[in-house]
N, C-alpha and C positions, 0 to 999 in steps of 0.2 A: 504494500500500500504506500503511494507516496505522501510527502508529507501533506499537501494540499488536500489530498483525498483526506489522511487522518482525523487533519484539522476539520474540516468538514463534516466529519463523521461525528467527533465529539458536539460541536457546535451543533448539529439536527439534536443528538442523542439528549444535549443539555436542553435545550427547547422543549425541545418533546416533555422529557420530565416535568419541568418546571411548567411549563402548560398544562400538565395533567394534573398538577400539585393543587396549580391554581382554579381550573373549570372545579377537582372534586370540595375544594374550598367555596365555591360560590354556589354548590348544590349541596351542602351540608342540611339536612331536615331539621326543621327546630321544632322542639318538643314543650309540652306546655307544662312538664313536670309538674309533681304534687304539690298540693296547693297546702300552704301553712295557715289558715285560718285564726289559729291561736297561737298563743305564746309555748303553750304546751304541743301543740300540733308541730308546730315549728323545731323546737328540740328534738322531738322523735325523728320527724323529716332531716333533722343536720346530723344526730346520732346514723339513723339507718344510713345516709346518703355516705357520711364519713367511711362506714366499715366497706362498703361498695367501692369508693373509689380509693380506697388503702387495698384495699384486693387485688381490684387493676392495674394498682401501680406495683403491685410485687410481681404482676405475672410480665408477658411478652404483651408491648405492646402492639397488637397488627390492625390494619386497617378497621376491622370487625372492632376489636378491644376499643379504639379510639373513638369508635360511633360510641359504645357505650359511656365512656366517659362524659361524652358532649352532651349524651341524652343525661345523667347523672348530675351535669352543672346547672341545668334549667333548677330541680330540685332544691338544690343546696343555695343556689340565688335565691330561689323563692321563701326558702328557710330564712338564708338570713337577713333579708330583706325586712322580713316581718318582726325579727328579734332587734333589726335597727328602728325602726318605727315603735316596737314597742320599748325600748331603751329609750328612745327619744321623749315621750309621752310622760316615762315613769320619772327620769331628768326633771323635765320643768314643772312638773308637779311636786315630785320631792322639795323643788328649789323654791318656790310656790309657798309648802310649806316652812319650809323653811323661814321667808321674809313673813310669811303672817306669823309663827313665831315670835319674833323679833318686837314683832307692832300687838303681841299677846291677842289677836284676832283668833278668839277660839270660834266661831263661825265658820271662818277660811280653812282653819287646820282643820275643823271637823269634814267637810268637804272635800279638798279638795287634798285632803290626807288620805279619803277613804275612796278618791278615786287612784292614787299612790300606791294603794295597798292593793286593790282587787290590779293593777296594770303588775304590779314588782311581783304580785305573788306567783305569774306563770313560769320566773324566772327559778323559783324556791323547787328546793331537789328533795 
């Protein structure tokens, strides 16, 4: 093979690849993974999702194994999505409490302590 031919041959070979990389990159199926409803919902969802993709990642990754993965992140987003939102919520309501505290507003602590408590308690193990 001369060198022009070589060159040439690597050059299709590298194309080719990396175009096939690319089309099965832009045909990836998105999945709508389990839905976290609750706070409790959502730890079981990031628990289960967690031992699944510790699995995958000890075995061979092959094109099959990598669908699963991708299918597995929809899940584990959706988990923690929901544990960030509900962190969020438990945050400024703690804090919430907190300033009415301060200003002895037992109206406010009583409130908006006892929406604190039913948001923080999904978190409790």
């Amino acid at each position: 093979m001369t060198y022009f031919t070589r060159k040439a041959t690597i050059a299709l070979a590298t194309a080719t690849f990396m175009g096939a990389g690319f089309v099965h990159a832009q045909e990836a199926d998105h999945f709508e993974g389990k839905p976290s409803r609750t706070v409790t919902e959502a730890l079981e969802n990031l628990e289960e999702g967690n031992a699944k993709l510790r699995s995958l990642l000890e075995g061979e990754l092959s094109p099959t194994e990598m669908g699963r993965v991708h299918e597995v992140t929809y899940t584990l987003e959706n988990a923690l999505a929901r544990l960030a939102e509900a962190r969020e919520k438990a945050a400024v309501s703690l804090e919430n409490v907190h300033l009415a505290s301060e200003r002895n507003d037992v109206e406010t602590v009583r409130d908006i302590g006892g929406t604190y408590i039913e948001v923080s308690s999904g978190f409790e193990r």
